[in-house]
C-alpha positions as CSV (number, residue, x, y, z in Angstrom):
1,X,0.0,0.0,0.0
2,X,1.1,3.7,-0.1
3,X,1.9,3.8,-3.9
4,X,5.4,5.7,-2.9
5,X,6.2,5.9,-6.6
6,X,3.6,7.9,-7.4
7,X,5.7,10.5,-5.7
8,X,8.4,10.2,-8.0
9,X,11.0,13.7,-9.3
10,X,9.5,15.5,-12.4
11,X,10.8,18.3,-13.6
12,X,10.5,21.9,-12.1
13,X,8.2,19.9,-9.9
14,X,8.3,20.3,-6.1
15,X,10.4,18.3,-4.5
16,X,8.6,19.2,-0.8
17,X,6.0,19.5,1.5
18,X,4.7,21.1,3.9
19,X,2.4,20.0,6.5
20,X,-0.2,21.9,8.8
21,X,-2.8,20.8,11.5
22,X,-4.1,22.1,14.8
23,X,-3.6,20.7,18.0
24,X,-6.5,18.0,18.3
25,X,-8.2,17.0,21.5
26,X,-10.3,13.8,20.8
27,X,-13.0,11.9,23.1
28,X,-16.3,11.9,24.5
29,X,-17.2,14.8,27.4
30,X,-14.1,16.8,25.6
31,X,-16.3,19.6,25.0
32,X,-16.2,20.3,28.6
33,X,-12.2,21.2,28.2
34,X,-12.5,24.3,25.9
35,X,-12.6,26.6,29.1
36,X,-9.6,25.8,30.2
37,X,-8.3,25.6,26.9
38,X,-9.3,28.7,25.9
39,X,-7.8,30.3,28.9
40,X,-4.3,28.6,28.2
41,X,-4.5,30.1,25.0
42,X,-4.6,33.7,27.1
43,X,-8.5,34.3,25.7
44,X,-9.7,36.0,28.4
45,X,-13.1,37.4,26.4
46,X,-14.3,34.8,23.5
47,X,-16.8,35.2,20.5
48,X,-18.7,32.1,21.1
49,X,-20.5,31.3,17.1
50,X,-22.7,29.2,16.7
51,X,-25.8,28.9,14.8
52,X,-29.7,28.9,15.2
53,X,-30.4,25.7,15.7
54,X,-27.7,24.8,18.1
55,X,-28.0,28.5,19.8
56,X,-30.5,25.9,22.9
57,X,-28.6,22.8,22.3
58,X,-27.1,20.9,25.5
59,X,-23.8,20.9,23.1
60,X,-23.2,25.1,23.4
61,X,-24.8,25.0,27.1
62,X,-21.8,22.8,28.0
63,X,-19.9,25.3,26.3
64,X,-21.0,28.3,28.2
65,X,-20.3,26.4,31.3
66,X,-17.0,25.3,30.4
67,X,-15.7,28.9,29.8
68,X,-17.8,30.3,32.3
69,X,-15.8,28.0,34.9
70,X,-12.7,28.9,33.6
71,X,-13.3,32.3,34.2
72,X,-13.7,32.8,30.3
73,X,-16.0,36.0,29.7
74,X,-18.0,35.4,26.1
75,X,-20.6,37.1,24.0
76,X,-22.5,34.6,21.7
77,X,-23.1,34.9,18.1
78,X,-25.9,32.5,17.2
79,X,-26.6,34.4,13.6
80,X,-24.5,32.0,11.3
81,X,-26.4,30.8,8.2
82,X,-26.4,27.3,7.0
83,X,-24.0,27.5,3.7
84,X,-22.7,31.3,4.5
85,X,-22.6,33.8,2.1
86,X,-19.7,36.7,1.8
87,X,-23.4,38.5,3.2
88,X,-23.5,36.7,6.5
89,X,-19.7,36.3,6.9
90,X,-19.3,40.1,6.9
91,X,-21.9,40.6,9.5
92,X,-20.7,38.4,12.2
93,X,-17.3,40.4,11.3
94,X,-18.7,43.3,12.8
95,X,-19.4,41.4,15.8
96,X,-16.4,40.5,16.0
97,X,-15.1,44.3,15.3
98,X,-17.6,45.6,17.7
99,X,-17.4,43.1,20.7
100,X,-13.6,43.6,22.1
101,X,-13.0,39.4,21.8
102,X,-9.6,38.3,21.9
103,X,-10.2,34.7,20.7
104,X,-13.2,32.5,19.4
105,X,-15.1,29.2,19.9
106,X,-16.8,27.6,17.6
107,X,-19.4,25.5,18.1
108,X,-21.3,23.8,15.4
109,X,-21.0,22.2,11.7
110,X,-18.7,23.4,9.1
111,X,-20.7,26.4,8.5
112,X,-19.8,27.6,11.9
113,X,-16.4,26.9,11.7
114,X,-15.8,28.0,8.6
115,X,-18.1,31.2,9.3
116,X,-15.7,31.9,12.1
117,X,-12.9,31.8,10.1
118,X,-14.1,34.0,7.3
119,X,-14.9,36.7,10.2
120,X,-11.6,36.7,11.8
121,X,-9.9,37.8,8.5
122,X,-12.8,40.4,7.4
123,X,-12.7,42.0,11.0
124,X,-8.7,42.1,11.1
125,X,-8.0,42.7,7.6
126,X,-11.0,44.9,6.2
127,X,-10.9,44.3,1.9
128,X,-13.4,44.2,-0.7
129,X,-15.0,40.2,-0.1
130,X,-13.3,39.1,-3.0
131,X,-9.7,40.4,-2.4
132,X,-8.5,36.9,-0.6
133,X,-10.2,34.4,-2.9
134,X,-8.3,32.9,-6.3
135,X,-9.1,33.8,-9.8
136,X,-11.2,34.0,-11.9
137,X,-13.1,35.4,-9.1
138,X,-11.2,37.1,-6.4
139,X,-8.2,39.0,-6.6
140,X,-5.8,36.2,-5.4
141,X,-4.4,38.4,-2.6
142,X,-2.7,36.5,0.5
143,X,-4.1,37.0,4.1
144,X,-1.9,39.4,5.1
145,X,-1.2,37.8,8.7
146,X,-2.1,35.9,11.9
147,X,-5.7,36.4,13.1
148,X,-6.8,35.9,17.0
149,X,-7.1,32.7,18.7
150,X,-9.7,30.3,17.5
151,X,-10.7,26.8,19.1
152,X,-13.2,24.8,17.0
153,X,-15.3,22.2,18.2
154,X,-17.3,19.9,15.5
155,X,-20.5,19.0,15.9
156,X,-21.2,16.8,12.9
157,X,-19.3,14.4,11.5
158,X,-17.7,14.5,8.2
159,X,-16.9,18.5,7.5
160,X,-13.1,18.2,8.6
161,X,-13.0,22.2,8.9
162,X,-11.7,21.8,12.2
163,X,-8.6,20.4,11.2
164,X,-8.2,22.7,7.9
165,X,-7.2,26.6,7.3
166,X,-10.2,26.7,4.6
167,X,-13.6,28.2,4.3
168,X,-16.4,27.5,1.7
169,X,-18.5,30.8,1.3
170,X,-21.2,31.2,-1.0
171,X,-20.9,34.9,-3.3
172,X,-24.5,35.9,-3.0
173,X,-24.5,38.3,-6.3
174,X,-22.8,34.8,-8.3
175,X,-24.8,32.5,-6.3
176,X,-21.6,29.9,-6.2
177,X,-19.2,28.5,-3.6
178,X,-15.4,29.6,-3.5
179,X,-12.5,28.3,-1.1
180,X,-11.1,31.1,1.3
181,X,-7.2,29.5,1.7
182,X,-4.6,30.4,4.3
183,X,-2.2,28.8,6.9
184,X,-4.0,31.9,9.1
185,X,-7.3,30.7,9.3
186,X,-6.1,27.0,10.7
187,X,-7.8,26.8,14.2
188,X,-5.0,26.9,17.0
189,X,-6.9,23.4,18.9
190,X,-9.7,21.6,17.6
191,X,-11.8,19.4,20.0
192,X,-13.7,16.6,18.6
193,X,-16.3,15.3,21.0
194,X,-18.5,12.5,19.6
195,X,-21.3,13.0,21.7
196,X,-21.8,15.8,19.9
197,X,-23.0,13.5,17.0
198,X,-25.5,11.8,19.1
199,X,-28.4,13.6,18.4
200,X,-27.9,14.5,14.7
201,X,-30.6,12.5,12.0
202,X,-29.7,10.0,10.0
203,X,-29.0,12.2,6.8
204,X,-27.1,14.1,8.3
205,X,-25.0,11.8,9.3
206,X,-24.6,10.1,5.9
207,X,-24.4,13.1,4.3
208,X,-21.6,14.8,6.0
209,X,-20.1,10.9,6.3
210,X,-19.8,10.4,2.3
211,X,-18.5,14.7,2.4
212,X,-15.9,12.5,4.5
213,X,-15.3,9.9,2.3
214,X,-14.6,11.7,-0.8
215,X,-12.4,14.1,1.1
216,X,-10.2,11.2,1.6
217,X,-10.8,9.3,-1.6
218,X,-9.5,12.7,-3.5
219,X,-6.8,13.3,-1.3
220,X,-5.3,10.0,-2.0
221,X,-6.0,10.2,-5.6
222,X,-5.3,13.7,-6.0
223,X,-2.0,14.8,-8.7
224,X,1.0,14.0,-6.4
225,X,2.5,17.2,-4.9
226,X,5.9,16.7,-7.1
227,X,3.6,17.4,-10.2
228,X,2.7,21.1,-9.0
229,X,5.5,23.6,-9.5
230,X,8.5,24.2,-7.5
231,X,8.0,26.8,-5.3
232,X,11.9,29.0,-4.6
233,X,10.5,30.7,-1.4
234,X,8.7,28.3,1.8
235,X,6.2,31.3,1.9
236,X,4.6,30.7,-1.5
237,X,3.9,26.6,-1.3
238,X,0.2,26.4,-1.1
239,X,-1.6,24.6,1.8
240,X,-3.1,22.7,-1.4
241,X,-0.2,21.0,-2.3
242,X,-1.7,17.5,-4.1
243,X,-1.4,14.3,-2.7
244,X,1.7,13.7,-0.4
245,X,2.6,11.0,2.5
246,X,1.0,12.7,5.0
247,X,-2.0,13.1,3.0
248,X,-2.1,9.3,2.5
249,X,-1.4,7.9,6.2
250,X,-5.1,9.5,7.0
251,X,-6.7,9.1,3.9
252,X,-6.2,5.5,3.9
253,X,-7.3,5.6,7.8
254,X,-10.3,7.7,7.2
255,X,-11.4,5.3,4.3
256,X,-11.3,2.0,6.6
257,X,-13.0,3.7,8.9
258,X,-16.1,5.1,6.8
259,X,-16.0,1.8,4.9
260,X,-16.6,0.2,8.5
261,X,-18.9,2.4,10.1
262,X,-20.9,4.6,7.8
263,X,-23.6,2.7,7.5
264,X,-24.1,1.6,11.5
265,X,-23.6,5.4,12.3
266,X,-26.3,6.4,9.6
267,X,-28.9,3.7,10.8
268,X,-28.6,3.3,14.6
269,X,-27.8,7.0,16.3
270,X,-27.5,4.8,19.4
271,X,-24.7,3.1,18.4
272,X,-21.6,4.9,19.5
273,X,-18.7,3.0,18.2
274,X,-19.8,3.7,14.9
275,X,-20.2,7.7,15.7
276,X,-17.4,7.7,17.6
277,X,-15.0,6.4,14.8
278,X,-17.0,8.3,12.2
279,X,-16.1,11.6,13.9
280,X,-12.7,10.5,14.2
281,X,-12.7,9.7,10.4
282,X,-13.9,13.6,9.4
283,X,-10.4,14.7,11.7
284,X,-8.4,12.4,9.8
285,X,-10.0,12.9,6.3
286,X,-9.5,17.1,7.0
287,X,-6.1,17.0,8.3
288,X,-5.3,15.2,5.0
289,X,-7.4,17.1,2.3
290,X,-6.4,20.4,4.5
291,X,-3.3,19.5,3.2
292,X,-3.6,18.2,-0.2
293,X,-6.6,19.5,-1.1
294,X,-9.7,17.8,-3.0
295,X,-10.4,17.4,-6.4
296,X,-13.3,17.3,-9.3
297,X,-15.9,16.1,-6.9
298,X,-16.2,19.0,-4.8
299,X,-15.4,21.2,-7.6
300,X,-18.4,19.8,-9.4
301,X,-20.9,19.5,-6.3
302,X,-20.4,23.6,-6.7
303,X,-22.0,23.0,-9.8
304,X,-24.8,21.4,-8.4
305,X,-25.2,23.8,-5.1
306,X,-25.1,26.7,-7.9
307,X,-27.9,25.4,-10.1
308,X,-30.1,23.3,-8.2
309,X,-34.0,24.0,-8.7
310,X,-36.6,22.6,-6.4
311,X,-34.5,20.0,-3.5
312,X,-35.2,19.6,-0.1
313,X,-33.6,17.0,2.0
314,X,-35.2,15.7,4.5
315,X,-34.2,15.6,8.3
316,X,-32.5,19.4,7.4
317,X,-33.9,22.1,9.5
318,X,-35.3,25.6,7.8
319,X,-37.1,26.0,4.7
320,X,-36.5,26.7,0.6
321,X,-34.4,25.1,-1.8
322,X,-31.2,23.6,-0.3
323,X,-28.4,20.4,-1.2
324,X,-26.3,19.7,1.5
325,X,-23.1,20.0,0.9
326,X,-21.9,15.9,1.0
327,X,-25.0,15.3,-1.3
328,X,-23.8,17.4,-4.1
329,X,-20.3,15.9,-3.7
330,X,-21.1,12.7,-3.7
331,X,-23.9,12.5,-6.5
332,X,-21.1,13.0,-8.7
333,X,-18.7,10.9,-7.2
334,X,-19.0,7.7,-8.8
335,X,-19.0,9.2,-12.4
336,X,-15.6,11.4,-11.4
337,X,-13.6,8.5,-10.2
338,X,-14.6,6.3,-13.6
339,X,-13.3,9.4,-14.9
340,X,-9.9,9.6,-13.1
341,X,-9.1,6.0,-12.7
342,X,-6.9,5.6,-15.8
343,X,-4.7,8.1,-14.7
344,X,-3.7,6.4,-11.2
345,X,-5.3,3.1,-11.9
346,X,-3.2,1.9,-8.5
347,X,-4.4,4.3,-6.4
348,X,-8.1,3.9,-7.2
349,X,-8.5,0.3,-6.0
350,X,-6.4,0.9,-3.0
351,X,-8.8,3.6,-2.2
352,X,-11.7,0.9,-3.2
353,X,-9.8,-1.8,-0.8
354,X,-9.9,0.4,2.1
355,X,-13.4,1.2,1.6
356,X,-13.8,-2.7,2.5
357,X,-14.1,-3.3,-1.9
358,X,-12.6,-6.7,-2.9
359,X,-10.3,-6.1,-5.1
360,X,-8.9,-9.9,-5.1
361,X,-9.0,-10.7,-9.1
362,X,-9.6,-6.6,-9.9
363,X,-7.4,-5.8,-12.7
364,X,-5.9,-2.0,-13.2
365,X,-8.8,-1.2,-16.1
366,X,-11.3,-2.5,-13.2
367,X,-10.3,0.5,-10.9
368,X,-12.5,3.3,-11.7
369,X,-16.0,0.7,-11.7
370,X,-14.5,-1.3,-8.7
371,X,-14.3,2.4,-6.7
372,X,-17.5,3.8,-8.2
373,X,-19.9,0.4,-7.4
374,X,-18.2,0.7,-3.6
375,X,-19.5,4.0,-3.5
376,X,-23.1,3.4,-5.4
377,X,-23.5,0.4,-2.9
378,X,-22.8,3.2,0.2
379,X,-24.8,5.5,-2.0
380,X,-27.9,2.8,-1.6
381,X,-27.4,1.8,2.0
382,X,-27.2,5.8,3.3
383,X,-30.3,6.8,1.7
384,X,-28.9,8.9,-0.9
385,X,-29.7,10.2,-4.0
386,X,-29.7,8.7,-7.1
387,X,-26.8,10.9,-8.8
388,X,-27.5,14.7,-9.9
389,X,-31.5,13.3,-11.3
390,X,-31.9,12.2,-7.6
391,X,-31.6,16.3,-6.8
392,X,-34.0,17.2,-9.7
393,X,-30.6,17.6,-12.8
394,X,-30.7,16.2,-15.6
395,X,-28.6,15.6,-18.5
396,X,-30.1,18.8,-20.3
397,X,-27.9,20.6,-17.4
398,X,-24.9,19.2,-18.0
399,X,-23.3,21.7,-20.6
400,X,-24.8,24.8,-17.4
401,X,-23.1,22.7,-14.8
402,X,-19.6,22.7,-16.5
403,X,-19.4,26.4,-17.1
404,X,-20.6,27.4,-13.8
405,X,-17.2,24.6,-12.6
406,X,-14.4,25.4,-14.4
407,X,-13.8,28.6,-12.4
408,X,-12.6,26.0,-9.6
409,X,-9.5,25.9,-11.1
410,X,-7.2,24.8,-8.1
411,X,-9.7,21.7,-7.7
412,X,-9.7,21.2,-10.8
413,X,-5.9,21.3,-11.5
414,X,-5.6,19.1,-8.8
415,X,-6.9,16.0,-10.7
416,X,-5.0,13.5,-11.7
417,X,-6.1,13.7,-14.9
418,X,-5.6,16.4,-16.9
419,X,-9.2,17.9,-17.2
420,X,-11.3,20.3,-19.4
421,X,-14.5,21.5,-19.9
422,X,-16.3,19.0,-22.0
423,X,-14.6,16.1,-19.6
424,X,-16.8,18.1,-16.8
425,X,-19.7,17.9,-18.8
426,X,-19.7,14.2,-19.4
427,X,-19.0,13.4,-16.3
428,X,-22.5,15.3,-15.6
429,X,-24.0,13.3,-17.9
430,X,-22.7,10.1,-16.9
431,X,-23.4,11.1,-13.3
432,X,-27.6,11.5,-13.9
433,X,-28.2,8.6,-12.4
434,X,-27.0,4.9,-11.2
435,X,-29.1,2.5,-10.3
């Protein structure tokens, strides 16, 4: 296992890496530590974020105490939208800006976290929204420097934005997702308690479980980090740096795991070891795609979140259309990695093996149908659906689908197959449905 020569020299490649991650306190009741860890991280006055549903839970009144016992002083932000927008990340900015806080806790799903993150920057470093964002659309500027203190704590399973320094905002006036990127916006501690994931519905489990799953399926099939560019100055190497060693220890650990226990977590919320592992999984599968980065299936589910029509998912809270973020990844999953395959036939079934595939008498032509029908079979048993026709696409979209994709172009460089336009659009159209 490990593929080590898919790392091989190339020219004017890198011939480095770099690796980034928070400290990571894991366990059940470790929620009740982020008091006393926020103290030791001298926060003596916290911006506590969370969002509207959670704003009553028992997870943030645990929270509250915590700090509150440590002599932690905290105002509470409870305005984050579901999916934020550069819209709602600029106003809790200016609660940030306006409430004297020294460091923050997070509490919540990725939009919380990642909410959090996008705030810090606006409040410290006040730009135009799309200043710190990659072309096409932003003006590829760096985050100038640190930003305060923040400890996030995850309370779904499968978002990994705890363990990453990047934020998925929504531009309101393009109506499409873009990665916010920088070392800077890496939380100083996350704390991963799986209770936490005890009372969240079954689709939100498998949801933000298969987000998990692809995270690590990309990294370890992403283009290894010896085919981006050589960088002259440490400074300029990208936290996205393709797939790399580190990458692969917790992709391949991430993959066992969801192959093992996404299902059990999806059907039974009472069954712990599966949610307990699962949670562990979404650490491990963003402390490897937070350093390697992902590939065409999130830069197609953008696609999807940017046209979608008339879907509702059940077990979601609020009201209007809406695609959770691991369902428009993974409807297109199984088309991508048929896609893909030929160019790291090796790496596909190993990602297929871990995933508990047998792979026994698979030959390297096999890989990319041996990966997808793992992931159609997961697909089936989660509740799914049925590719991009399950969330009301069709293959008359695919052409609108592909233009509104290629301005991921980091994502979409970091294939390992070179990709274009029309390859985005067939994999659309193959991706319609699967069963």
């Amino acid at each position: 296992m490990g593929c080590c020569h898919y790392f091989v020299a190339t020219e004017g490649g890198a011939d480095g890496f770099t690796v980034e991650m928070p400290r990571v306190t894991f366990g059940r009741g470790v929620l009740n530590e982020v008091g006393e860890r926020a103290r030791s991280r001298g926060i003596g006055r916290a911006a506590l974020f969370t969002d509207p549903y959670l704003a009553d839970s028992e997870h943030l009144a645990r929270a509250r105490k915590a700090l509150s016992d440590a002599g932690v002083d905290f105002g509470v932000y409870s305005e984050v939208r579901i999916e934020p927008t550069d819209g709602s990340v600029l106003a809790a900015a200016d609660f940030l800006k306006e409430g004297n806080f020294d460091g923050i806790v997070s509490v919540g799903g990725g939009s919380v976290i990642d909410t959090a993150k996008g705030a810090m920057v606006y409040a410290q470093y006040p730009a135009d929204f799309p200043t710190y964002f990659a072309p096409p659309v932003g003006g590829g500027q760096p985050v100038p420097g640190p930003v305060k203190p923040h400890i996030a704590c995850p309370t779904s399973c499968g978002t990994g934005s705890e363990a990453t320094g990047l934020a998925v905002i929504r531009f309101e006036s393009l109506n499409a997702k873009f990665v916010l990127a920088s070392c800077y916006l890496l939380p100083l501690e996350a704390i991963i308690d799986p209770a936490c994931t005890d009372t969240l519905a079954p689709m939100v489990v498998a949801s933000t479980g298969l987000d998990l799953l692809s995270h690590a399926i990309e990294c370890y099939t992403a283009r290894a980090y010896t085919r981006w560019v050589k960088v002259e100055k440490p400074g300029a190497r990208a936290m996205l740096q393709g797939a790399n060693p580190w990458s692969d220890l917790h992709a391949r650990e991430a993959l066992r795991i969801a192959g093992q226990y996404l299902e059990r977590a999806v059907v039974d919320a009472s069954d712990r070891e599966a949610r307990d592992n699962l949670s562990w999984a979404a650490t491990l599968a963003g402390m490897a795609f937070g350093n390697s980065g992902t590939h065409l299936p999130h830069a197609l589910s953008y696609g999807v979140s940017h046209l979608i029509r008339d879907f509702r998912p059940k077990d979601y809270p609020g009201e209007g259309v809406f695609v959770p973020h691991g369902v428009s990844v993974i409807v297109n999953s199984p088309s991508v990695f048929r896609f893909t395959a030929p160019a790291a036939p090796e790496r596909h079934l190993e990602a297929a093996q871990c995933l508990g595939a047998d792979v026994r008498d698979a030959t390297p032509e096999d890989a990319g149908e041996v990966v997808a029908e793992r992931i159609i079979g997961l697909m089936q048993a989660t509740g799914m659906p049925n590719g991009i026709g399950g969330v009301g696409l069709t293959r008359d979209d695919a052409a609108a689908l592909a233009e509104s994709v290629v301005r991921q172009r980091r994502a979409i460089g970091n294939s390992p197959r070179d990709t274009s336009q029309q390859d985005i659009e067939k994999i659309f159209e193959h991706a319609v449905t699967y069963w």
